[in-house]
Rosetta silent file (secondary structure, phi, psi, omega in degrees, C-alpha in Angstrom):
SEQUENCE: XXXXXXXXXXXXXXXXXXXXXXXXXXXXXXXXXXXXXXXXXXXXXXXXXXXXXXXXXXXXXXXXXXXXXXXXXXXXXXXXXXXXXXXXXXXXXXXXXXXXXXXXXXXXXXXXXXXXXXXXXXXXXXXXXXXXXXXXXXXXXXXXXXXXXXXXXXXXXXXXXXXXXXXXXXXXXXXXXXXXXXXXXXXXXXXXXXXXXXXXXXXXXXXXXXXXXXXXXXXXXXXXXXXXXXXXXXXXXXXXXXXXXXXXXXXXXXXXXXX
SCORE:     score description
SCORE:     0.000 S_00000001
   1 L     0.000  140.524 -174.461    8.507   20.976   45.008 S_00000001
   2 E  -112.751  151.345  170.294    8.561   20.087   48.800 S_00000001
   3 L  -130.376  111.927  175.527    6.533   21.336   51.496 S_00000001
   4 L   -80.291  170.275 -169.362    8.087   21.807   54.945 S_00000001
   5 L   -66.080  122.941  179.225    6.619   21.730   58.499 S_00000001
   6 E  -113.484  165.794  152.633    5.339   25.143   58.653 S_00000001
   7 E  -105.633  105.084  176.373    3.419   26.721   61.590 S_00000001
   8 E  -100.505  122.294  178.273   -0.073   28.588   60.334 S_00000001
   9 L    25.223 -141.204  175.466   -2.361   29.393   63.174 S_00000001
  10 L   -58.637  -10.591  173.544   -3.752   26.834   64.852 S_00000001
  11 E   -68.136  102.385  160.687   -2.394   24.311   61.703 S_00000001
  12 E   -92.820   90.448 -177.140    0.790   22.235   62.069 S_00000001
  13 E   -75.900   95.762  172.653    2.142   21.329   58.667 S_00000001
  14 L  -131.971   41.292  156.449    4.512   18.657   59.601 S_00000001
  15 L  -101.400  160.245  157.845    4.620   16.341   56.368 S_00000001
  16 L  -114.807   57.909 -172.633    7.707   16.764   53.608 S_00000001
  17 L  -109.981  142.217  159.953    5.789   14.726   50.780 S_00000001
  18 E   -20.992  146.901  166.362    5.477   15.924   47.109 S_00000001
  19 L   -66.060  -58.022  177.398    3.056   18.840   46.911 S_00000001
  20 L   -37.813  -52.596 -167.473    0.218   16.120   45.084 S_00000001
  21 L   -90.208   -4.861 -172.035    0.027   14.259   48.259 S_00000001
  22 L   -68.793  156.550  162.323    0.295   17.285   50.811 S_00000001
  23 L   -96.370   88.277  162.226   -3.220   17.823   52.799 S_00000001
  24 H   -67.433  -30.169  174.802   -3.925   21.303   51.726 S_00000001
  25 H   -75.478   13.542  162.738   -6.990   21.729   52.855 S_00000001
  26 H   -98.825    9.637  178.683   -5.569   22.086   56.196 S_00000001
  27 L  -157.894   89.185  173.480   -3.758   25.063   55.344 S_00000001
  28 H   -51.737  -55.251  179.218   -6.147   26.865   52.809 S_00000001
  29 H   -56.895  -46.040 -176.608   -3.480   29.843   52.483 S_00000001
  30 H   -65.161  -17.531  149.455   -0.502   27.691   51.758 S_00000001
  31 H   -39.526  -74.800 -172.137   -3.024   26.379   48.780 S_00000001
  32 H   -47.291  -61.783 -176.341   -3.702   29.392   47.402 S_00000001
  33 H   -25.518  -68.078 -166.548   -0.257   30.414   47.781 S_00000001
  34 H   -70.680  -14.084 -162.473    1.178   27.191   46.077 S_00000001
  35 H  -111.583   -6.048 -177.622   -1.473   26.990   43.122 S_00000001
  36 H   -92.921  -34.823  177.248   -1.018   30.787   42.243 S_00000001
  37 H   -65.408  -37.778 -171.291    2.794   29.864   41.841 S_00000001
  38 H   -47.940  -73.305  178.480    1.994   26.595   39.661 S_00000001
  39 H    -7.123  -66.023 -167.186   -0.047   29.201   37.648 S_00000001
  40 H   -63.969  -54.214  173.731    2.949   31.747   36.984 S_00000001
  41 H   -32.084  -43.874 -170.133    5.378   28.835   36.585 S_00000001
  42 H   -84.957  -23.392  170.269    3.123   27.524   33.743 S_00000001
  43 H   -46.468  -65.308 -164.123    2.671   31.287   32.136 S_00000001
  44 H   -41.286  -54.869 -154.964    6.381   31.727   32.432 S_00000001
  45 H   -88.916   -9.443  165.728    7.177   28.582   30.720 S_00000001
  46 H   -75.448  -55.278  179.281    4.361   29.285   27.859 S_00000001
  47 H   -57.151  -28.712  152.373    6.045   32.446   27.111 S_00000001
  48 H   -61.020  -44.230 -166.811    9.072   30.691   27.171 S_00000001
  49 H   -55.234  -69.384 -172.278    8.014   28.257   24.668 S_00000001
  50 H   -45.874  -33.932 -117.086    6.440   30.788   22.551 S_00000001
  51 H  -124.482  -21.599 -144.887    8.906   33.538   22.331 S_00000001
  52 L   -10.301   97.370  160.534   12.320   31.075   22.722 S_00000001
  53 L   -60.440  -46.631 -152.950   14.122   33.932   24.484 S_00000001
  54 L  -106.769   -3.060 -159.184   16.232   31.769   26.483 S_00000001
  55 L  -149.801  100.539  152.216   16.512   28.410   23.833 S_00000001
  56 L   -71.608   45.098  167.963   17.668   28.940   20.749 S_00000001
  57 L   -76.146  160.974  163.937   16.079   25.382   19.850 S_00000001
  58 L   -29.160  177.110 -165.395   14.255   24.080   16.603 S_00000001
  59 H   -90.098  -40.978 -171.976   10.434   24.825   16.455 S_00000001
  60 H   -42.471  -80.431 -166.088   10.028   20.552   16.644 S_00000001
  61 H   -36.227  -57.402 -161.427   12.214   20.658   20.192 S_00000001
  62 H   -75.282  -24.723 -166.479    9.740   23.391   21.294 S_00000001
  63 H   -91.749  -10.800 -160.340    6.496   21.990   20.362 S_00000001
  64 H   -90.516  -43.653  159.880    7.445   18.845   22.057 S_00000001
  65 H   -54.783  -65.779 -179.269    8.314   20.826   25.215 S_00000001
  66 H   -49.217  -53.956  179.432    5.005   22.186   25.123 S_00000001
  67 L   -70.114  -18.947  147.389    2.632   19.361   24.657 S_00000001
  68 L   -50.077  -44.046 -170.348    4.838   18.098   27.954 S_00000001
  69 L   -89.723   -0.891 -170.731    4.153   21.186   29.992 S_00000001
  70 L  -134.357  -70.098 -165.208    0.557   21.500   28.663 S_00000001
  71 L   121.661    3.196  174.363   -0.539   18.019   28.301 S_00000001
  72 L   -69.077  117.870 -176.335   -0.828   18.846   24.603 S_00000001
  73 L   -72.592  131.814  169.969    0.143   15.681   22.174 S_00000001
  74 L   -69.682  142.783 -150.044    2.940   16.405   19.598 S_00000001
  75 L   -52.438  146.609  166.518    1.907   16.676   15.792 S_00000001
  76 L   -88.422  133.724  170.072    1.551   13.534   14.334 S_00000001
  77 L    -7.181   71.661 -166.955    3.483   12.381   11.397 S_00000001
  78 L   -27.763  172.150   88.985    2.516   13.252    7.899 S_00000001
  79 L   -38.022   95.887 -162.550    2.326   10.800    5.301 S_00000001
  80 L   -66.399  140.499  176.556    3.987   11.251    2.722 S_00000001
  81 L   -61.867  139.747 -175.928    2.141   11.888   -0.740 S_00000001
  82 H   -41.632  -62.285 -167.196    2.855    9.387   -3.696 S_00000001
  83 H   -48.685  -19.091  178.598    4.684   12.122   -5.168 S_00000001
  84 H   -78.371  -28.151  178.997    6.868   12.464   -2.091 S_00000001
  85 H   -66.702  -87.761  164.202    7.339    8.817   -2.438 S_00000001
  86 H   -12.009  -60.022 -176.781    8.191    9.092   -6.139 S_00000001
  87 H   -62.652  -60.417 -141.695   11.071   11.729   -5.055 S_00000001
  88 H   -88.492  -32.097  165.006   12.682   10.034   -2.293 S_00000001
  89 H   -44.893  -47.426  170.289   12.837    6.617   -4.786 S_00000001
  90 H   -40.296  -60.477 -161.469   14.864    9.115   -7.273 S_00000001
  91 H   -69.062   -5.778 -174.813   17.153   10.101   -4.703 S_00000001
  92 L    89.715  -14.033  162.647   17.887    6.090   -3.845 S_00000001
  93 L   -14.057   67.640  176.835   16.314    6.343   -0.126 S_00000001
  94 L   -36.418  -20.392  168.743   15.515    3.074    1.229 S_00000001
  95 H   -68.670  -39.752 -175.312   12.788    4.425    3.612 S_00000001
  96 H   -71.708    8.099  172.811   10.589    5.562    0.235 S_00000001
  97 H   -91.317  -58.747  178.841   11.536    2.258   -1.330 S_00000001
  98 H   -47.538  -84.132 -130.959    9.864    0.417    1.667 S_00000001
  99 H   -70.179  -43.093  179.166    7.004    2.372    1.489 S_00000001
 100 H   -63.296  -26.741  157.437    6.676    2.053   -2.214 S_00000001
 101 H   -53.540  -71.851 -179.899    7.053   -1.674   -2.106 S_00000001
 102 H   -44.330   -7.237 -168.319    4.243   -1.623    0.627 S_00000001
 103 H   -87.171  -55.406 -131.108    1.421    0.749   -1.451 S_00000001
 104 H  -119.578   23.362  157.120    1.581   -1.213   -4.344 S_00000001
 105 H   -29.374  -57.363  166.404    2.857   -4.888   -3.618 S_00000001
 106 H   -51.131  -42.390 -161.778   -0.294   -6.719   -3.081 S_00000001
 107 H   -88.816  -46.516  165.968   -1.534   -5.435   -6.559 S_00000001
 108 H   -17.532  -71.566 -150.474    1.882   -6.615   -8.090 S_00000001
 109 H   -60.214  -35.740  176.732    1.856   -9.624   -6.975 S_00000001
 110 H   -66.348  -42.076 -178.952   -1.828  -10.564   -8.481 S_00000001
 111 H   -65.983   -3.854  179.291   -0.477   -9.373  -11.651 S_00000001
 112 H   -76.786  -48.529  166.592    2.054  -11.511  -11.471 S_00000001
 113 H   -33.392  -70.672 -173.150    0.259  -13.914  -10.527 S_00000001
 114 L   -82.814   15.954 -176.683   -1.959  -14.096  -13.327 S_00000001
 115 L  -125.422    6.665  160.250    0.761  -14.453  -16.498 S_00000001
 116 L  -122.078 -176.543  165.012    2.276  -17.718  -14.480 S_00000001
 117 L  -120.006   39.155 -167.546    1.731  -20.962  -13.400 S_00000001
 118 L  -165.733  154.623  173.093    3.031  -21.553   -9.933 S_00000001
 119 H   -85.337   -0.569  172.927    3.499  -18.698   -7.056 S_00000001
 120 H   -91.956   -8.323  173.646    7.086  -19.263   -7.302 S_00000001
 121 H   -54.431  -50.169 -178.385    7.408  -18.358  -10.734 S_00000001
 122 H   -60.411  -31.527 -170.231    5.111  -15.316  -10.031 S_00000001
 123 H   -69.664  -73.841 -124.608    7.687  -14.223   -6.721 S_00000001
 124 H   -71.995  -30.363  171.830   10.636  -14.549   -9.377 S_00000001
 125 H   -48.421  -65.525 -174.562    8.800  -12.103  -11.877 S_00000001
 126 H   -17.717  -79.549 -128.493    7.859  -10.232   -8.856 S_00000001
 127 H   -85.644  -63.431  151.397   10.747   -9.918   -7.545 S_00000001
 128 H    -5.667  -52.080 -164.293   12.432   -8.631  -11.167 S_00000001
 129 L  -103.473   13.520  158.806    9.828   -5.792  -12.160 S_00000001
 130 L  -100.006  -35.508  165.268   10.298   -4.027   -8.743 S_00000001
 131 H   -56.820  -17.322 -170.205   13.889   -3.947   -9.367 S_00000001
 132 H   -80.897  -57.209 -159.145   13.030   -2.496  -13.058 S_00000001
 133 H   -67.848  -56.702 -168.742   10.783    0.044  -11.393 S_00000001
 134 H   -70.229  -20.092  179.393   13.547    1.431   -8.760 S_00000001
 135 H   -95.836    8.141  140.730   16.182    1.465  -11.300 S_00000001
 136 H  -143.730   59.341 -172.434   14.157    3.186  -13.541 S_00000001
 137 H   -75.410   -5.742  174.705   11.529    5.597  -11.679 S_00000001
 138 H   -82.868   -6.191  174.464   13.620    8.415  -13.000 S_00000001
 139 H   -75.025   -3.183 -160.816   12.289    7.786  -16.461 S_00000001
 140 L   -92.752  103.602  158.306    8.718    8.538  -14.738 S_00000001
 141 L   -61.827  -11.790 -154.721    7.802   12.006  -16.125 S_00000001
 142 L   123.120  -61.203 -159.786    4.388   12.644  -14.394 S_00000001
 143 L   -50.946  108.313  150.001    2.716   11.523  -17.601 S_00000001
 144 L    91.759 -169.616  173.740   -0.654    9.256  -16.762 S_00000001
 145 L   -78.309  154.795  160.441   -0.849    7.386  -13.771 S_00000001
 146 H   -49.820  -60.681  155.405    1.909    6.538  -11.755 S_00000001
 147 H   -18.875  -60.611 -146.944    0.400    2.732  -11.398 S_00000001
 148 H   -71.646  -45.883  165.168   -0.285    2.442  -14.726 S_00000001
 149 H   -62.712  -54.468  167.446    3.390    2.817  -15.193 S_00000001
 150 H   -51.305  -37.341  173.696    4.447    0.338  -12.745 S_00000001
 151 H   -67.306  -46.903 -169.785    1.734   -2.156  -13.788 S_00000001
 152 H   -54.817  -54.744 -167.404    3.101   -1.698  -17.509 S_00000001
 153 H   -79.649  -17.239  148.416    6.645   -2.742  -16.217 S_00000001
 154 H   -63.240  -74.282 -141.149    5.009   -6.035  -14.578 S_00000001
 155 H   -73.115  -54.577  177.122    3.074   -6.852  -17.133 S_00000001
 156 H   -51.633  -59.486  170.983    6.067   -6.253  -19.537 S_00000001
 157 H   -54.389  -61.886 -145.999    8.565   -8.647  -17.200 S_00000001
 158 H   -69.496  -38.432  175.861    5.994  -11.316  -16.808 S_00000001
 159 H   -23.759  -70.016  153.667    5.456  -11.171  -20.946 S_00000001
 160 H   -36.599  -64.264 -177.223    9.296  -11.573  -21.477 S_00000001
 161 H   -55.605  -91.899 -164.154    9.385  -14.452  -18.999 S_00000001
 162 H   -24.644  -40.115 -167.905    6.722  -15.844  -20.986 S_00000001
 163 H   -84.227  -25.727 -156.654    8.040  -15.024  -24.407 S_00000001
 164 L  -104.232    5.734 -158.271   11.620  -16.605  -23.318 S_00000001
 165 L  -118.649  -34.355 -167.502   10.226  -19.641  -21.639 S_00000001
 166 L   -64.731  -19.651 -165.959    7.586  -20.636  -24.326 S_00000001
 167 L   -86.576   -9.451 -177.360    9.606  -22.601  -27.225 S_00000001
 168 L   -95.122  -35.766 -179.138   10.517  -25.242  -23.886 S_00000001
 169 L   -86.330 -167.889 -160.959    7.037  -25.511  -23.099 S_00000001
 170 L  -100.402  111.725 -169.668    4.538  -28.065  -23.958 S_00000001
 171 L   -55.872  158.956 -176.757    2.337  -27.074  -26.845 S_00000001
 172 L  -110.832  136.816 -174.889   -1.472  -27.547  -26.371 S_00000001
 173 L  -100.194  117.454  137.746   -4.136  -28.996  -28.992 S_00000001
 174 L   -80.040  -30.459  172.471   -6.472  -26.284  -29.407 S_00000001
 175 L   -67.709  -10.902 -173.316   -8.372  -27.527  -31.778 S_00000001
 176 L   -73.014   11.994  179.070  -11.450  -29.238  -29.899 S_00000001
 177 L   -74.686  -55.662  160.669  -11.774  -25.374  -28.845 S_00000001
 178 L    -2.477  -82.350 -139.931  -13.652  -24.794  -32.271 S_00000001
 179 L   -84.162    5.323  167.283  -16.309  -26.996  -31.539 S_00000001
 180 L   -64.706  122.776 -148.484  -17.341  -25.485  -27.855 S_00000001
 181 L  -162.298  104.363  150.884  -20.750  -23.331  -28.216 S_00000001
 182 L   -59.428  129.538  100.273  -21.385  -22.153  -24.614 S_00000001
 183 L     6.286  -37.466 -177.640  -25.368  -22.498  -23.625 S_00000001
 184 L  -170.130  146.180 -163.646  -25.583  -19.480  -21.518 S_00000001
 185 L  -116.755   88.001 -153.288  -23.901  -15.988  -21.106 S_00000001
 186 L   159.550  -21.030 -169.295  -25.376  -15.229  -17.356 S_00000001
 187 H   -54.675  -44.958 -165.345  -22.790  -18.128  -15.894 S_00000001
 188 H   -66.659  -18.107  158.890  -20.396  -15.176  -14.849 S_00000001
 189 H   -42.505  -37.408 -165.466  -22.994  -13.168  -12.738 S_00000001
 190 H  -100.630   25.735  177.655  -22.960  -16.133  -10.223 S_00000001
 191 L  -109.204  158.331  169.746  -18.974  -16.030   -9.799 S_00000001
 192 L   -94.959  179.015 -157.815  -17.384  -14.262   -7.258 S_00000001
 193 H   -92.432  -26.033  168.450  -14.255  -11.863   -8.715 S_00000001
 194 H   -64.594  -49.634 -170.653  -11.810  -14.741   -6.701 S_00000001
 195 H   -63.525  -78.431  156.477  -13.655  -17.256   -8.687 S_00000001
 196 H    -7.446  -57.792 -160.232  -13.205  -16.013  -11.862 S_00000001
 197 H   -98.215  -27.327  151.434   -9.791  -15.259  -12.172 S_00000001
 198 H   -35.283  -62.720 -156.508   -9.521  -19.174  -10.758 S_00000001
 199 L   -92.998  -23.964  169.728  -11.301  -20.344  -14.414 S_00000001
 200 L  -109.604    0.776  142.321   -8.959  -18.035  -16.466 S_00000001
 201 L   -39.069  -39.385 -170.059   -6.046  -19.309  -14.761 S_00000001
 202 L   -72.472  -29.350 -171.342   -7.171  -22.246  -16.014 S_00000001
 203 L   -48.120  163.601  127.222   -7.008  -21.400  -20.005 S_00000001
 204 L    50.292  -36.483 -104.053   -3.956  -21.824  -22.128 S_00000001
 205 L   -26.322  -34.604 -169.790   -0.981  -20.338  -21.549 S_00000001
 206 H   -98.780  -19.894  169.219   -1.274  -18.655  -24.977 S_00000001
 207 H   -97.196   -1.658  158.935   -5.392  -17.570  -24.577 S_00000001
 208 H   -82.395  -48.133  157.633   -4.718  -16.652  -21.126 S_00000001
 209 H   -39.670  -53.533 -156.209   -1.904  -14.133  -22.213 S_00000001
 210 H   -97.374  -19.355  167.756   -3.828  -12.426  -24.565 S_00000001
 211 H   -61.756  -53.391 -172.858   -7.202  -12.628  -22.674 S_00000001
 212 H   -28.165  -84.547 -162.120   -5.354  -10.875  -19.345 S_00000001
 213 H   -28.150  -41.141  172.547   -3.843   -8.216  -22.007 S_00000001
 214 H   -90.942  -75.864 -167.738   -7.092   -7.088  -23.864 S_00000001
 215 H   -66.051  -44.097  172.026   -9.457   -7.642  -21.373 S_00000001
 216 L   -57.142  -73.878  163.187   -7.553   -7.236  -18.165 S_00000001
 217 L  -113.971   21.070  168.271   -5.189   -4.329  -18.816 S_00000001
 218 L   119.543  -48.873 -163.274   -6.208   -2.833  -21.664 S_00000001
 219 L   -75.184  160.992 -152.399   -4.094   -3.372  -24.570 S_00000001
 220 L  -114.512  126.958  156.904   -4.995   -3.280  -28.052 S_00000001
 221 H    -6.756  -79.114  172.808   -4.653   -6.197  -30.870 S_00000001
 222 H   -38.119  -63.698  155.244   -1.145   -4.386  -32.534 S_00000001
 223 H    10.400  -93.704  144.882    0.056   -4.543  -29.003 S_00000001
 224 H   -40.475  -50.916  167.279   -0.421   -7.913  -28.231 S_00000001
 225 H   -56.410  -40.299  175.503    1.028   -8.716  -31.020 S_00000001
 226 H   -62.064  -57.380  173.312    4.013   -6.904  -30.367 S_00000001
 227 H   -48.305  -53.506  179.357    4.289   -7.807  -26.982 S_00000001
 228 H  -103.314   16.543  160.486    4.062  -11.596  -27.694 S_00000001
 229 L    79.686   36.215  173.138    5.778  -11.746  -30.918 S_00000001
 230 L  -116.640  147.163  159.709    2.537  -12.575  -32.747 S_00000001
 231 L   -47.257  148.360 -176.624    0.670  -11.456  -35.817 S_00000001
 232 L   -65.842  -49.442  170.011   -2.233   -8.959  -34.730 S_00000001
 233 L   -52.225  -24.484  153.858   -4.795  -11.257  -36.726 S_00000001
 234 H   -82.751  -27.334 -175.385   -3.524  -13.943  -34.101 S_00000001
 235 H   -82.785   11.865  179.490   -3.655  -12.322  -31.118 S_00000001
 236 H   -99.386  -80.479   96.674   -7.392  -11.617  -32.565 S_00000001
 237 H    67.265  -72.241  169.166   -7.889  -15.262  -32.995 S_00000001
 238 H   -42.899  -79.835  173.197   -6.565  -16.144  -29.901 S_00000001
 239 H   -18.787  -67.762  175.391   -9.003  -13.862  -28.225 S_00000001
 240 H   -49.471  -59.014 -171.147  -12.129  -15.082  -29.796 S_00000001
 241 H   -83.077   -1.596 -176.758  -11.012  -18.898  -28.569 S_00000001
 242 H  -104.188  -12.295  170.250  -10.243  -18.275  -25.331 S_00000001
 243 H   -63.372  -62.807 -174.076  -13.875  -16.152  -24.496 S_00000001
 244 H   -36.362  -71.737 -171.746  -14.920  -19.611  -26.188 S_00000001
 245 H   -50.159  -42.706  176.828  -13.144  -21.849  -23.954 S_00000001
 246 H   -71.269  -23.317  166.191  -13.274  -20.081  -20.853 S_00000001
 247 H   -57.128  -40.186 -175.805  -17.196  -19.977  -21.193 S_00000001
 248 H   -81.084  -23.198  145.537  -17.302  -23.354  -21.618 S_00000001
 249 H   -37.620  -73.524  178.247  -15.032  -23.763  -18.161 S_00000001
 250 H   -33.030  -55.316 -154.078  -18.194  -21.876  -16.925 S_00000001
 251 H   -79.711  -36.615  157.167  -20.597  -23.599  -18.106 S_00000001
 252 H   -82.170   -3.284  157.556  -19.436  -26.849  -16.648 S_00000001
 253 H   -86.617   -7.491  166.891  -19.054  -25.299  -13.579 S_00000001
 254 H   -53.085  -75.670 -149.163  -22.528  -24.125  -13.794 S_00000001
 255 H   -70.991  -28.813 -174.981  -24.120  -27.542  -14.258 S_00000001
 256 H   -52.843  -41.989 -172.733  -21.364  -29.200  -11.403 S_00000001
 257 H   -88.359   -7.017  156.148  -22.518  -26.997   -9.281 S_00000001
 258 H   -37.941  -55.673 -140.339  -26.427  -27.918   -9.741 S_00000001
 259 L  -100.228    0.000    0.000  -25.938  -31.209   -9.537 S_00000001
């Protein structure tokens, strides 16, 4: 809105600049005048908003209008809910794909992590049991956690890599584990949770398997066995030497770091 050279009493209005820059206080009435119009304008166009009389638009389109005309910000985005997530994976959506790769990626990838011995091995794993998961999230009833099933289908690829890879790799002399008698059960208090997982990296290939599995996620002796194609009474066995061995990992990192 423009304001032309007007004459008011003794008052000469002679700019045509935007109403923001006019000098109203030299013509108090043409204030009032002009800010009692803003008013009505902005009623008018609230009532418009509300009521859309005149605009058959969506409610979004209206709300949008409004936080312009008001100074009012437009809603912010939702988030979508795992389960919302979960659905739009079903339907094949690539935005709900992204986003499920981004929740749980990070967590992946350590589990991956910890059943190989190089990170490219772990990406190739990786990179496998997320394809497993979107082609088969429709098998996901509800049942337990949602995680728990996707860590189950990592843990299950890297296993399989493991199981189909092992007759090529280079067997290990275990026995001098036998004769290791750790000194002190307190070493692991002084590790950090980085640290740790550093020393059982270190085990094995075949006491590193079965420590992750029982201690790590959970699984049960019968399990293990199943899962790595071993007798249950080994994957017991197993168990037993690698708490040895990895203690004794400790335990020289104990005194190293003393001295």
């Amino acid at each position: 809105m423009f304001v032309r050279a007007q004459h008011i009493g003794k008052h000469q209005l002679l700019w045509q600049a935007p109403l923001w820059q006019a000098p109203l206080w030299q013509a108090p009435l043409w204030q009032a005048f002009l800010w009692q119009a803003i008013l009505w304008q902005a009623m008018l166009w609230k009532l418009f908003l509300r009521e859309a009389v005149l605009w058959d638009a969506p409610p979004v389109v209206l709300q949008i209008l409004s936080g312009l005309v008001f100074g009012k910000s437009s809603a912010k985005t939702k988030a979508p809910t795992e389960e919302e997530i979960i659905e739009g994976c079903r339907q094949g959506k690539p935005s709900a794909q992204e986003k499920l790769y981004n929740l749980y990626s990070k967590r992946m990838m350590a589990v991956c992590v910890r059943y190989t011995k190089s990170r490219f091995e772990a990406e190739d794993i990786f990179h496998e049991a997320f394809v497993k998961v979107f082609n088969n999230i429709s098998k996901y009833k509800g049942e337990g956690s949602f995680e728990g099933w996707v860590r189950r289908i990592f843990v299950n690829t890297a296993i399989n890599h493991y199981n189909k890879n092992r007759k090529f790799q280079k067997q290990v002399d275990y026995s001098a584990v036998e004769e290791m008698t750790p000194t002190s059960e307190d070493i692991v208090s002084d590790l950090s949770g980085k640290e740790l997982l550093t020393f059982i990296d270190q085990l094995p290939d075949g006491y590193k398997h079965v420590f992750n599995l029982y201690v790590m996620e959970g699984y049960n002796h019968a399990e293990i066995g199943e899962m790595l194609q071993i007798a249950e009474g080994t994957s017991k066995s197993q168990l037993a030497k690698a708490k040895v061995y990895l203690k004794n990992i400790l335990l020289k990192h104990s005194i190293s770091a003393k001295c």
